[in-house]
N, C-alpha and C positions, 0 to 999 in steps of 0.2 A: 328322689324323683326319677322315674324310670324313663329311659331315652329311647325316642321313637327309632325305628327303620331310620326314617326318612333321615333325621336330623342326625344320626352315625351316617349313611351315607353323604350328609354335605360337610359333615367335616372332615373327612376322607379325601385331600385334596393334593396327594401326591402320588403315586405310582413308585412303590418302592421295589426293589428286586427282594425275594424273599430270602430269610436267614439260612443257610443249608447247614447238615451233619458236619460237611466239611469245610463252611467258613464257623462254625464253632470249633471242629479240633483243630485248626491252625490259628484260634484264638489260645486254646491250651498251650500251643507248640509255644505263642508266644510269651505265658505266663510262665514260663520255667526259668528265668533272670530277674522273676517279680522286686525280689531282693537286694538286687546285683547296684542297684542307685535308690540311695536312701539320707535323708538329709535332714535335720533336724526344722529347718524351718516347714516341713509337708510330709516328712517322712519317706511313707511308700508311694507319693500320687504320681511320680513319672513313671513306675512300675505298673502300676493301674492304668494310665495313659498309653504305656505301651503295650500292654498287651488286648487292649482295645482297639486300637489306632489301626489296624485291618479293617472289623469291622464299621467302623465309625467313618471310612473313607468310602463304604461300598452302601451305607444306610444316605450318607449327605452327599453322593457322587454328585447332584446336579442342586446341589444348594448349599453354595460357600459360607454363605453368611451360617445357617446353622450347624456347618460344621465347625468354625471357628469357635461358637458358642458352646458347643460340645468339647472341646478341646481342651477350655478353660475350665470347664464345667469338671471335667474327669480329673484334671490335673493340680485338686483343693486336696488339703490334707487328707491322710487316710493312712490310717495303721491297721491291721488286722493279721489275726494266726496264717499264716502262710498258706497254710492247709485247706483255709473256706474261704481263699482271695477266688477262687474260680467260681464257688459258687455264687458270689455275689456281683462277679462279673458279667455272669450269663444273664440274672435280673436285670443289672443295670440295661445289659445291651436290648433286652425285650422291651425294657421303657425306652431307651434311644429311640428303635424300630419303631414306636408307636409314635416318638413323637418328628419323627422323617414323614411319617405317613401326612399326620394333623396340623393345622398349623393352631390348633385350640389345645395343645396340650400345656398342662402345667410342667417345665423343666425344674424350678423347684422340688417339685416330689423328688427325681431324680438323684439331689445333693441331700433332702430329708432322708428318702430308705437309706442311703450308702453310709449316712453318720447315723443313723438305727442299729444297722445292722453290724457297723465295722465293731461298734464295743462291746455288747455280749459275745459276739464269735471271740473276739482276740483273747475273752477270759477263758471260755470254753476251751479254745485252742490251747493254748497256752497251759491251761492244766493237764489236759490230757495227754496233747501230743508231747509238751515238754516235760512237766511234769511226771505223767506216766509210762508212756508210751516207749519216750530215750530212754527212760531209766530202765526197764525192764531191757531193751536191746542192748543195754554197755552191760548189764548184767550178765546175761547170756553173753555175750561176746567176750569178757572182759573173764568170764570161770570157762571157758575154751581158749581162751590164750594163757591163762594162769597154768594149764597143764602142757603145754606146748603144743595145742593144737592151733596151727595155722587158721583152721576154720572159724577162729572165732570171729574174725575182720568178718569174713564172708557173712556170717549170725548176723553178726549186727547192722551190718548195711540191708539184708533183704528184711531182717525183724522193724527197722526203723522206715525204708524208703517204701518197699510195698503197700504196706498201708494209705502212706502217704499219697504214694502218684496213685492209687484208685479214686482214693476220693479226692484229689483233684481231678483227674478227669472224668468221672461221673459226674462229682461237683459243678462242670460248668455246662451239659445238659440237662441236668438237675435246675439250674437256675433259672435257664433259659426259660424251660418248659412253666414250671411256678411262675415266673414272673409274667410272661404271657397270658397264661389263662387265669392268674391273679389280675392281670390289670382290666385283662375285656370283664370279669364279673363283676369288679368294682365302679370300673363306669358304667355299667348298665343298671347296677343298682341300688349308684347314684351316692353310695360311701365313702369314696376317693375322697371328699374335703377331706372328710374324719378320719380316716385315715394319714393322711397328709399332716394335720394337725396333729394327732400324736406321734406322728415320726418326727416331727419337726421339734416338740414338747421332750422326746425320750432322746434326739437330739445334743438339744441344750445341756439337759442332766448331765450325758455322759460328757461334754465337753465342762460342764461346771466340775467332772469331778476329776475330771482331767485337769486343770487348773491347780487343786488342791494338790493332787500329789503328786505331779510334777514340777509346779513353783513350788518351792520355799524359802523361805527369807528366818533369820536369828538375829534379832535388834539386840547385843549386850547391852547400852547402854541404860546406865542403873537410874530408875527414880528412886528420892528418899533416899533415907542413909539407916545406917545401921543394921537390926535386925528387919525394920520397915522396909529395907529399898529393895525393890520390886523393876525388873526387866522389861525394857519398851515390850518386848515382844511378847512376855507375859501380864502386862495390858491391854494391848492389842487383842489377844486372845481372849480375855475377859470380858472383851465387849462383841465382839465375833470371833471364833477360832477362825484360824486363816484368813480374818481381814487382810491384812498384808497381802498374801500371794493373790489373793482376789481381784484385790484394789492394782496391785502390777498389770496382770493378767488385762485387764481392761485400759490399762492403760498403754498399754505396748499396743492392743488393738484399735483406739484410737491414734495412735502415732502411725499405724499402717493407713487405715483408712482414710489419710490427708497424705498421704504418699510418701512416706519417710520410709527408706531405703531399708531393711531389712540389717544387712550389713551393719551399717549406722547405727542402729538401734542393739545388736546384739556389741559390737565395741561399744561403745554409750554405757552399756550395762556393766561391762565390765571394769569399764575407766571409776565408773560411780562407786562400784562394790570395794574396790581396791581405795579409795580417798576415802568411804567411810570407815572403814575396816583399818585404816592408819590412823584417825581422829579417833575410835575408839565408838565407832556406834553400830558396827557389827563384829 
C-alpha cells in the first residue's frame, strides 16, 4: 500500500540534524578497535556500539529515552568479517536516522538487517579476506624474506591492509547511502513488513545454525551391551542430529530470559560437564 504526502509528513515528527561526509568518517575513525573488546557471551557488539556511539548521540541528542533504546539495541550479539563491519554500520546508522526522525518506526527491522546480514558477510569475509586474501600476502611477503629481502614485511602489510582499509572506508558510505534510499523505497511501497519478515526468518536460520556448530555435546554413556550398546549421543542423533546442542542452546536462553546472570550459567556449565564426565556420561 502506497503512503500518501500527507501521512509521511505526519509521521515525521522530529527535526533531526542531518548525517554529514564527516560524521560518517569519524564513524570509520571509530571502527578501527572494532576488534579490540570481544567476548564470548556478544562477541563483537561493544565494538559495534562504539563505533556508532557518535553518531547515535548526535541522531537522539534531544531524546534520551530513544537513545537508551538504541544503546541496547546496537549492543546485542554480533560477529561479522571485519572488513564489512562498516558497511553494515552505515545501514544500521540510516535506519537509526529514520527512526530519530519517526516516532512509527519499526526498531525491530534494525536488530532483523544486522543478524541478516552479519552471517552471510562473516562467510564471505572470512573466505576471502582470510582465506584468500592473507594467504597470497604471507606468500609474497614470506618468498621476499626467504631471499633476504627486507621488503617482504613491507609486501605483506600493504598486499593485506590496503585492500582492507578501502573497503572499509568506502564500506561505511556505501552503507549509509543503500540503506537510506533502500529504506524511503521500501516504505513507500509499502514492502518493509516483507521485508522485515524475512530478515527476521534468515535471522533465525543463521542463529539456528549457529547453535549446531558452536554447541556440542558427546553423551559416552553406553545403552545395551555388547555388540548392541549403542551411545546416548548416538541416540540422540538418531532421533534429531544435534538434539543435544539444540535442546542446550534453548535452554541456557531460557535461563537468560528470567535473569539468571550469564557468569552463573557459563560456571553452572562447567561444574555440570565436569561431574558428568567423572560418572562416566560424557
Amino acid at each position: 500500500m502506497m503512503i500518501s504526502k500527507e501521512e509521511k509528513m505526519e509521521m515525521t515528527v522530529h527535526q533531526v540534524e542531518p548525517v554529514t561526509k564527516k560524521d560518517l568518517r569519524k564513524m570509520f575513525w571509530y571502527s578501527v578497535p572494532f576488534y579490540s573488546c570481544w567476548s564470548m557471551e556478544r562477541q563483537a557488539a561493544s565494538g559495534c556500539l562504539f563505533t556508532m556511539m557518535p553518531l547515535l548521540k548526535k541522531l537522539y541528542k534531544d531524546q534520551p529515552e530513544k537513545l537508551k533504546e538504541s544503546l541496547v539495541r546496537n549492543n546485542e550479539l554480533y560477529a561479522i568479517a571485519d572488513q564489512f563491519h562498516e558497511f553494515v554500520a552505515g545501514i544500521l546508522i540510516s535506519m537509526e536516522e529514520q527512526n530519530a526522525k519517526t516516532d512509527d518506526f519499526d526498531t525491530s527491522a534494525i536488530s532483523n538487517v544486522k543478524v541478516a546480514l552479519m552471517g552471510p558477510l562473516a562467510g564471505v569475509g572470512d573466505s576471502f579476506f582470510l582465506g584468500t586474501l592473507r594467504v597470497i600476502a604471507i606468500g609474497i611477503g614470506a618468498s621476499l624474506m626467504a631471499q633476504g629481502n627486507p621488503l617482504g614485511m613491507l609486501m605483506f602489510a600493504l598486499v593485506w591492509n590496503v585492500p582492507c582499509f578501502l573497503i572499509k572506508y568506502f564500506g561505511t558510505f556505501w552503507g549509509y547511502r543503500l540503506g537510506a534510499s533502500f529504506i524511503t523505497k521500501a516504505a513507500e511501497s509499502g514492502v518493509m513488513q516483507k521485508i522485515m519478515e524475512a530478515a527476521g526468518i534468515i535471522g533465525m536460520m543463521a542463529i539456528g545454525a549457529m547453535s549446531v556448530t558452536s554447541v556440542s555435546t558427546n553423551f559416552s554413556l553406553a545403552i545395551g551391551s555388547g555388540d548392541a550398546a549403542a551411545t546416548l549421543q548416538s541416540v540422540l542423533d538418531s532421533i534429531m542430529p544435534a538434539c543435544a546442542s539444540v535442546g542446550l542452546t534453548w535452554g541456557m536462553f531460557a535461563l537468560l530470559r528470567r535473569k539468571v546472570h550469564p557468569l552463573i550459567l557459563i560456571f553452572g556449565v562447567m561444574v555440570i560437564c565436569i561431574l558428568l564426565s567423572a560418572i562416566g556420561v560424557f
